[in-house]
C-alpha positions in Angstrom: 345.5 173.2 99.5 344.5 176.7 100.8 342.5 177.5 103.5 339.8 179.2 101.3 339.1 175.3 100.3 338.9 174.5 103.1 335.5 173.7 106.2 335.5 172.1 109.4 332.6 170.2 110.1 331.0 170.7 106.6 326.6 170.2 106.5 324.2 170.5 104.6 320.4 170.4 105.9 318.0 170.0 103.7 314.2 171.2 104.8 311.3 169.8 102.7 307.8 170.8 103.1 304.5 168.7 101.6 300.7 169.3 102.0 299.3 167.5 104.2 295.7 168.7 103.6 294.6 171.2 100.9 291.7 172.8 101.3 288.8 170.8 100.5 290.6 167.7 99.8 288.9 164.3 101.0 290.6 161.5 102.8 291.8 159.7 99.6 293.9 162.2 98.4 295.3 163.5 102.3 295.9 159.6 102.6 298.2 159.7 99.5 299.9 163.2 100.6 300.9 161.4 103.7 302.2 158.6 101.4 304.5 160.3 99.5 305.8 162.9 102.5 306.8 159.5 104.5 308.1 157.7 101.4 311.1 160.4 101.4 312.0 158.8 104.2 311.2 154.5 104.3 311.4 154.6 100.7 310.1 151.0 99.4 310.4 149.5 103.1 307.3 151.9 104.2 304.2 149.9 104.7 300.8 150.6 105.6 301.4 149.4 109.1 303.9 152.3 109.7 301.3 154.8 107.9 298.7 153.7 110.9 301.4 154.6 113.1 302.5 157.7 111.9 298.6 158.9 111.5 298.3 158.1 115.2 301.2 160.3 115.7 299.6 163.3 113.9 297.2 165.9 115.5 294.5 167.6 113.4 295.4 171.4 113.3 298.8 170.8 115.4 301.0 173.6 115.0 304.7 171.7 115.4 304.0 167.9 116.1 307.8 165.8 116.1 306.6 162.8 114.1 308.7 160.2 115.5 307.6 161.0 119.2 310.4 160.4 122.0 312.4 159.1 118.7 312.4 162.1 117.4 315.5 161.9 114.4 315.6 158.8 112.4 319.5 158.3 112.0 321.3 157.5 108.6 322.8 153.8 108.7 326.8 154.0 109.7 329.1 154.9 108.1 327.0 158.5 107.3 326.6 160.9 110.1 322.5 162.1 109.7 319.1 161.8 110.2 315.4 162.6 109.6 313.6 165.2 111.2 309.7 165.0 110.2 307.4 166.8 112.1 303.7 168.6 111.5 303.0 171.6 111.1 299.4 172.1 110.3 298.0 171.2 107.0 302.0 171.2 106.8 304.1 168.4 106.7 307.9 169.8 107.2 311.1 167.4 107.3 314.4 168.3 107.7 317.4 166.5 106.3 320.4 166.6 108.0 324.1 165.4 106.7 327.4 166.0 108.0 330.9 165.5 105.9 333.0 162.5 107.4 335.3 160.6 105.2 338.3 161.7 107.0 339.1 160.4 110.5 338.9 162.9 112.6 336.1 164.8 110.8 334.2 166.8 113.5 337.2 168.9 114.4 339.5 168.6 111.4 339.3 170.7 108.4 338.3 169.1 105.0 337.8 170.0 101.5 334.5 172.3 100.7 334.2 169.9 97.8 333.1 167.1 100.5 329.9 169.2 100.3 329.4 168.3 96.4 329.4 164.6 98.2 326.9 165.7 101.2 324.6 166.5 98.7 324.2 163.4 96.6 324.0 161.5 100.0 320.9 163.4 100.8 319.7 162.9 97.3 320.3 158.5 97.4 318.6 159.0 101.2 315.3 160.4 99.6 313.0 158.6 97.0 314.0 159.4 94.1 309.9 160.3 92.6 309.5 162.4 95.6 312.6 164.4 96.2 310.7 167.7 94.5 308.3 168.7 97.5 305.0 170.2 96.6 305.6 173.5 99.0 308.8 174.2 98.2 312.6 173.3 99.8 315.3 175.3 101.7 319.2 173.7 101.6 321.5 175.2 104.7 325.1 174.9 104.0 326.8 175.3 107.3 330.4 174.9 109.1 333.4 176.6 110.2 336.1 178.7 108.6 339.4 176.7 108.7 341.9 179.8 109.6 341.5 183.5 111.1 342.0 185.0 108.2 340.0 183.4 105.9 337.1 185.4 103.7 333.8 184.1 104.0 332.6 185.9 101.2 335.3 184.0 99.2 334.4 181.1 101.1 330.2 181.1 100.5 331.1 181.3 96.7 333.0 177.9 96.9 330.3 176.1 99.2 328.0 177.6 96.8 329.6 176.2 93.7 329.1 172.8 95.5 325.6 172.6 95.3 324.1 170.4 91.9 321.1 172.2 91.4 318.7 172.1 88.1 319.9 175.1 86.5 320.9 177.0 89.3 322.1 180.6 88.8 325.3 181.7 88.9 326.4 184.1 92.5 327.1 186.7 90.5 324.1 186.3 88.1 321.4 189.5 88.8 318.5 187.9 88.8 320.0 186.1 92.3 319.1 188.3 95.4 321.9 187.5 98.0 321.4 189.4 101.4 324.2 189.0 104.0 324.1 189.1 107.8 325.2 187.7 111.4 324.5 184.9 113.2 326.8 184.2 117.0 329.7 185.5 115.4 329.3 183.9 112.1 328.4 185.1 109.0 325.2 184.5 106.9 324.5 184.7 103.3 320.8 184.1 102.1 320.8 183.9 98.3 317.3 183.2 96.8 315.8 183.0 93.1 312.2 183.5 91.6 311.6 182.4 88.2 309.4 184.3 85.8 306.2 184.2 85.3 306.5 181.7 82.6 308.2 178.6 84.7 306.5 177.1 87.9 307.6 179.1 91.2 309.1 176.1 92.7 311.7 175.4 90.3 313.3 179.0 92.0 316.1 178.3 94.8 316.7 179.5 98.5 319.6 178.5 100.0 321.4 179.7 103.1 325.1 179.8 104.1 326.3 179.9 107.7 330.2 180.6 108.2 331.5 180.5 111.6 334.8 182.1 113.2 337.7 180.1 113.9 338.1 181.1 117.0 334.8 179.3 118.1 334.5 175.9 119.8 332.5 173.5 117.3 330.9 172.0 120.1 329.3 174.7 121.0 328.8 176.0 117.2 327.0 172.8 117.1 324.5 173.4 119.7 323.7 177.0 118.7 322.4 175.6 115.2 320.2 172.7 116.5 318.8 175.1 118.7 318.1 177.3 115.7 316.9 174.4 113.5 313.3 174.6 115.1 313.3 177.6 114.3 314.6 177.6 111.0 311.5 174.7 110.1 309.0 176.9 111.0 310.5 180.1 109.5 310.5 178.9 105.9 307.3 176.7 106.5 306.0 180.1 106.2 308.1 181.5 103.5 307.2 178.4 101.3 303.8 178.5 101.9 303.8 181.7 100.9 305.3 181.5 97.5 302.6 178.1 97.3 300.3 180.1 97.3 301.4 182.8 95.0 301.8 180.3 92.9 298.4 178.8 92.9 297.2 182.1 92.5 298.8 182.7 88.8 297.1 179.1 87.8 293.7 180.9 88.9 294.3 183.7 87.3 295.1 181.8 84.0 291.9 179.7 84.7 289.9 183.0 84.9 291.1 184.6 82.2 290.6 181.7 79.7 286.4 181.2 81.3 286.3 184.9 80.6 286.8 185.0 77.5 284.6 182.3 76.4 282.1 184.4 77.8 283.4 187.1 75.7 283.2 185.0 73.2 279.6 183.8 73.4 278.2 187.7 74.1 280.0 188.3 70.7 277.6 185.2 68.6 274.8 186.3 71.0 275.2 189.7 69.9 276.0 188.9 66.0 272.5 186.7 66.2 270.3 188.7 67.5 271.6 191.4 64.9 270.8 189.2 62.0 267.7 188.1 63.2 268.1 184.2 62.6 267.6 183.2 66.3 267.9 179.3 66.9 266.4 178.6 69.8 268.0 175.1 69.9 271.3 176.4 70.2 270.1 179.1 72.7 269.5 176.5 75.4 272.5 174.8 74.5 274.8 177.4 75.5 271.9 178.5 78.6 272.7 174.9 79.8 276.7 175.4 79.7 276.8 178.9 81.1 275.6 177.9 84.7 278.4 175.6 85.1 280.8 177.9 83.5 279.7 180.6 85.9 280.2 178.2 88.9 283.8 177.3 87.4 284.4 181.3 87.6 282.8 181.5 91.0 284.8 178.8 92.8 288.0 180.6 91.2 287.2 183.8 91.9 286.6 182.9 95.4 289.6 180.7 95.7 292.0 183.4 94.3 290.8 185.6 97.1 292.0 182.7 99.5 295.2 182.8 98.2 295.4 186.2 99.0 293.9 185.5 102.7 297.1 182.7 102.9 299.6 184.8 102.0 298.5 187.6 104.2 298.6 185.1 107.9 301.5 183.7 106.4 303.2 186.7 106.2 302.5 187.6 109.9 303.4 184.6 110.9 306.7 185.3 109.4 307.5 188.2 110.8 306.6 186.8 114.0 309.0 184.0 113.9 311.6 186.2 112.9 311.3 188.3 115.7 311.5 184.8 117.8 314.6 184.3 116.0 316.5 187.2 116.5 316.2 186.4 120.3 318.3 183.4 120.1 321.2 186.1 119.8 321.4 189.8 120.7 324.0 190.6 118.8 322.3 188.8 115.6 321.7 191.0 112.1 318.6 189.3 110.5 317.0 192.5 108.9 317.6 191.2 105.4 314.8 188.5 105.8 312.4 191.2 106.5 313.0 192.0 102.9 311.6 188.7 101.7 308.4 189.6 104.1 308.1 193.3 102.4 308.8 192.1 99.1 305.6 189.4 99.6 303.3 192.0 100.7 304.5 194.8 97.9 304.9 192.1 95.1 302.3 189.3 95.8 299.5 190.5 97.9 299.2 193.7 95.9 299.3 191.6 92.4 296.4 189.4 93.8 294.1 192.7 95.0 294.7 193.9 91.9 293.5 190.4 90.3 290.7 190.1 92.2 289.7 193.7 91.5 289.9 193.2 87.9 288.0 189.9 87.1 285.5 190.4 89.5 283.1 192.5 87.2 283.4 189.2 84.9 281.2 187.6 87.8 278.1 190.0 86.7 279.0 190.2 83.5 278.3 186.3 83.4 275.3 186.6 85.4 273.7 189.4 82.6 274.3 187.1 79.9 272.5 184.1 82.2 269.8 186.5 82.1 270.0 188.0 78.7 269.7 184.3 77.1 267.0 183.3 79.2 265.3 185.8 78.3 265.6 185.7 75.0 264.7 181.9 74.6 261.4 183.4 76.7 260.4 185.9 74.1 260.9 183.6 71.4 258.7 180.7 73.2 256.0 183.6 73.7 256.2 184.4 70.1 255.8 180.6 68.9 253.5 180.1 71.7 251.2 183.1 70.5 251.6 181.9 66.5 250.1 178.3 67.7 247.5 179.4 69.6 246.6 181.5 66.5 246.6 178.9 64.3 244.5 176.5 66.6 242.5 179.0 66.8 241.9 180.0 62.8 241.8 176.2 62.2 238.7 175.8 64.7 237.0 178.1 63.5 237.2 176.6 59.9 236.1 173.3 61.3 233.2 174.7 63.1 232.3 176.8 60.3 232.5 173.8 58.0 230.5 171.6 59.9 227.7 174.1 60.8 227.4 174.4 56.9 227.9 170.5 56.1 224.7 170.2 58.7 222.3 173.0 57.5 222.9 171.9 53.8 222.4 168.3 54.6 218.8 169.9 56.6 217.5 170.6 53.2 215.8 167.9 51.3 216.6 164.7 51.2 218.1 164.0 47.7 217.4 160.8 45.7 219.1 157.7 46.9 220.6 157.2 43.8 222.5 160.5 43.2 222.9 160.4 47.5 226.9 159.7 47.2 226.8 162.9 44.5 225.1 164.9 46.8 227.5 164.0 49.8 230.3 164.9 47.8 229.4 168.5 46.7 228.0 169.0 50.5 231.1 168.0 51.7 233.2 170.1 49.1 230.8 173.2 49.7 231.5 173.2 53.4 235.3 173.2 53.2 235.3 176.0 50.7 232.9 177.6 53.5 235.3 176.6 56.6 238.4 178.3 54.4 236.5 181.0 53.9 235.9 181.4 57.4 239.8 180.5 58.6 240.8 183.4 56.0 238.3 186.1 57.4 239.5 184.8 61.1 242.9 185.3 60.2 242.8 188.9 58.6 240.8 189.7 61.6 243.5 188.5 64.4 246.2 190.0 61.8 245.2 193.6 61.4 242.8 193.7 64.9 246.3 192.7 66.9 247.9 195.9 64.9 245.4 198.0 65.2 
């Protein structure tokens, strides 16, 4: 066995982050976010009693809140060396996973095969709920230990701890479309190796893991120290990077949404236009659509405005970034993290550009919507003046054939009296002779309304 296969002190950490609140979500579905972020940890044993507790743990808008209180770290049952680590962090839940190689003896000073890593991980994986392993903000896995001789390579090293990891199609290291960035950390060295997907699979089935090699000539003891002091840090740091790529992520769903109302509204200017050309208007099916564009045009509204919140997320979640950075790079002078300001200027080039740009060009749909609103509605109006106008017309031609036909029924029947026997006779032709008169009358009333309204 070579030293290149070899680690002392081998760990993985695994950070998870969860919604705890979206925006505008009520209780019910916070109360089922919470749910599932604690099940990754009590499994089938939680309860509601322990939710009760852990809500009275929680504060609303708390920026880093430890979870477990004075507890703190809920430990792994012997023989495994780990623990829990949940904490808040705003409408954040965050929890980290920590697991350390021992099955040999003397395993926190001894080297030990990297492969014991391939073992870490499926620990970690038994330890979480099986349903709720995927997080809904994303997850960061933090390969970390000691080199086992002076002159071994870490570069040669990472590859092997790297190799380790069983990951759902996980790219290869040498594979372009991973971006690995290097740098240093108290001596050690630090590899941060992260994937995107495109545009066609969800965001979070992408990868970011880190690797952190220290020097032989270190004492673990204190190696050890330097890294919990960095793992508050480190939760808060890609809080913020996941966050981020949440939201980007929501972002291309809203765009998708957008798209797809828009063209139905392309779709229905398009008949609108094809009607009116023809000349066959239905008013019918005029309010029918009138009726469905309102809620259509509140669907694109909502969107609209909740793509420029994405935007707004990305953007304080890319300060804060930066700002925890520069927090980090305190812990040690001598530390090289300038290749995670890449990540930082990547976001603002890549994702807060694309969504400006998306914004930009789907907001004109908003008016565009609104002018057909109004174009329909005021088509139905004309056409319900038109009918309006032709009944009132035709009430009117039709009383004035009644009132004709009665003022002729009662001068004829002033004349004189016939005899009773031929009376029903006489009725007859008085009545006959005073519709012909009250036609007569409807037809003159009509040419006159006709060709006077032209004229």
């Amino acid at each position: 066995m070579t030293n290149l296969t070899e680690l002392i002190y081998p760990t993985i950490d695994l950070f998870l982050y969860d919604l705890k609140a979206g925006l505008g979500e009520e209780d019910p579905r916070t109360d089922e976010n919470t749910r599932q972020f604690w099940q990754k940890i009590y499994g089938a044993q939680l309860t509601n009693n322990h939710l009760e507790q852990f809500k009275q743990a929680e504060i609303e808008g708390g920026d880093y809140i430890e979870l477990l209180g004075s507890q703190k770290l809920k430990f792994f049952e012997p023989p495994l060396d780990g623990y829990f680590y949940p904490v808040q962090l705003g409408d954040m839940y965050g929890l980290l996973v920590d697991c350390t190689a021992n099955f040999i003896q003397d395993y926190k000073f001894s080297p030990q095969p990297i492969a014991n890593l391939s073992k870490i991980q499926q620990e970690i994986k038994a330890k979480i709920d099986a349903d709720n392993l995927k997080p809904k903000l994303g997850q960061t896995w933090l390969i970390w230990g000691q080199l086992a001789a002076d002159n071994q390579d870490p570069l040669a090293t990472a590859k092997e701890c790297y190799a380790q990891l069983n990951l759902p199609a996980m790219p290869n290291w040498d594979e372009n479309k991973l971006v690995i960035n290097q740098g240093k950390f108290l001596g050690g060295t630090v590899f941060d190796l992260w994937y995107l997907p495109p545009q066609s699979q969800q965001i979070d089935d992408g990868y970011h893991i880190l690797i952190m090699l220290f020097p032989y000539n270190l004492k673990i003891d204190a190696i050890r120290d330097n890294v919990s002091q960095l793992y508050p840090q480190l939760m808060r740091l890609f809080a913020y990077r996941h966050k981020i790529l949440w939201a980007y992520a929501q972002s291309r769903s809203l765009k998708s949404n957008l798209k797809q109302v828009f063209q139905s509204v392309q779709t229905t200017i398009r008949d609108l236009n094809q009607t009116v050309a023809s000349g066959k208007l239905n008013i019918n099916k005029l309010q029918n659509t009138l009726e469905k564009t309102p809620n259509i045009l509140l669907k694109y509204t909502n969107n609209l405005n909740s793509l420029d919140d994405q935007g707004r997320t990305i953007k304080v979640n890319v300060g804060n970034y930066h700002k925890r950075l520069e927090k980090i790079k305190k812990l040690d002078s001598n530390s090289d993290w300038e290749f995670w300001q890449q990540f930082g200027e990547f976001t603002k080039e890549k994702f807060l550009e694309q969504i400006e740009s998306d914004y930009a060009n789907l907001s004109p749909g908003l008016r565009l919507m609104e002018n057909t609103i109004q174009t329909i509605q005021g088509i139905i109006d004309i056409e319900k003046t038109k009918s309006d106008r032709i009944l009132n017309q035709t009430v009117g031609i039709v009383g004035v054939g009644l009132a004709t036909s009665q003022i002729a029924s009662a001068v004829i029947l002033t004349q004189d009296k016939p005899n009773p026997e031929v009376a029903l006779n006489y009725r007859i032709e008085v009545f006959g002779l005073s519709l012909g008169i009250g036609l007569l009358a409807a037809v003159v009333a009509f040419i006159i309304l006709r060709f006077g309204r032209r004229g």
